[in-house]
C-alpha positions as CSV (number, residue, x, y, z in Angstrom):
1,X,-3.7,-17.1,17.9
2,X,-0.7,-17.0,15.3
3,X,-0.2,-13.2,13.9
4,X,0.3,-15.5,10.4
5,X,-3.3,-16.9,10.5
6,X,-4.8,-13.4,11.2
7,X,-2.4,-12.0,8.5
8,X,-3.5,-14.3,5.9
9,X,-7.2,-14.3,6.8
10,X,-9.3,-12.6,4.1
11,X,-10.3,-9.2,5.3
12,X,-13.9,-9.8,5.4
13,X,-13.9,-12.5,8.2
14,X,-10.8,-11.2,9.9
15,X,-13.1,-9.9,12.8
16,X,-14.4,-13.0,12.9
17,X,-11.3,-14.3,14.5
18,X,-11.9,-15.9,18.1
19,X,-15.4,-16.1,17.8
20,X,-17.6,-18.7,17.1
21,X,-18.5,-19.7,13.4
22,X,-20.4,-22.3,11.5
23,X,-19.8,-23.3,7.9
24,X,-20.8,-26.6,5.9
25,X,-18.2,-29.1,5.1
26,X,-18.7,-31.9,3.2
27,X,-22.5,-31.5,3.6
28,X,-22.7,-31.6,6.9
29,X,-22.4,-28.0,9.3
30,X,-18.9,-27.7,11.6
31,X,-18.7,-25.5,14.3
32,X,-16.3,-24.2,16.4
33,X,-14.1,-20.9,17.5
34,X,-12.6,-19.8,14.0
35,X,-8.5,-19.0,13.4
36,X,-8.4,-19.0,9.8
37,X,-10.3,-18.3,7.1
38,X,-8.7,-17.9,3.3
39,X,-6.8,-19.6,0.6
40,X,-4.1,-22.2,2.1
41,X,-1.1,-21.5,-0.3
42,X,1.2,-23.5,0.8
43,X,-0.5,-26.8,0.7
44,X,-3.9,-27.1,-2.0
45,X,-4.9,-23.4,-3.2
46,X,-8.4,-23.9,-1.9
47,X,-10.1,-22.0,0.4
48,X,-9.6,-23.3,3.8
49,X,-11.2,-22.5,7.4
50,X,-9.4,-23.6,10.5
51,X,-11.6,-23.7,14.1
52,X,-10.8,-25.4,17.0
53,X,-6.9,-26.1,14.9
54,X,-9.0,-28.3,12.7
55,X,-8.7,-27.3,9.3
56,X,-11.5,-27.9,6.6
57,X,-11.2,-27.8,2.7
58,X,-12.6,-26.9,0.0
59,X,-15.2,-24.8,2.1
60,X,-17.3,-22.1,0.3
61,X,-16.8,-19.0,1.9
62,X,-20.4,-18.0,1.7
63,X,-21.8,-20.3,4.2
64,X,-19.5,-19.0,6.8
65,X,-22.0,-17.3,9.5
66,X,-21.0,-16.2,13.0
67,X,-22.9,-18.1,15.7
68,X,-24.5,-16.1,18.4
């Protein structure tokens, strides 16, 4: 995992890192092993989650959840 991913994850899914999440993206749920959750800065401003080096946006951040 890239130190600049965890670095620019928002804090509250930062310990969310590595594990397993599920989200919905264009109506339909994704999941996979989460690397990056937060705004994407560089390329749109929206708020982007990356699993599996697949990155997904706009997402909203509520329907993030941690699959056990």
């Amino acid at each position: 995992m890239s130190n600049f991913l965890y670095e620019s994850t928002e804090p509250r899914f930062k310990h969310l890192i590595g594990k397993k999440v599920k989200f919905f993206y264009l109506g339909k749920q994704i999941v996979g092993t989460l690397e990056f959750a937060g705004i994407n800065h560089k390329l749109h401003k929206k708020f982007q989650v990356t699993v599996d080096r697949m990155p997904c946006w706009p997402i909203d951040p509520n329907t993030i959840e941690e699959v056990k």
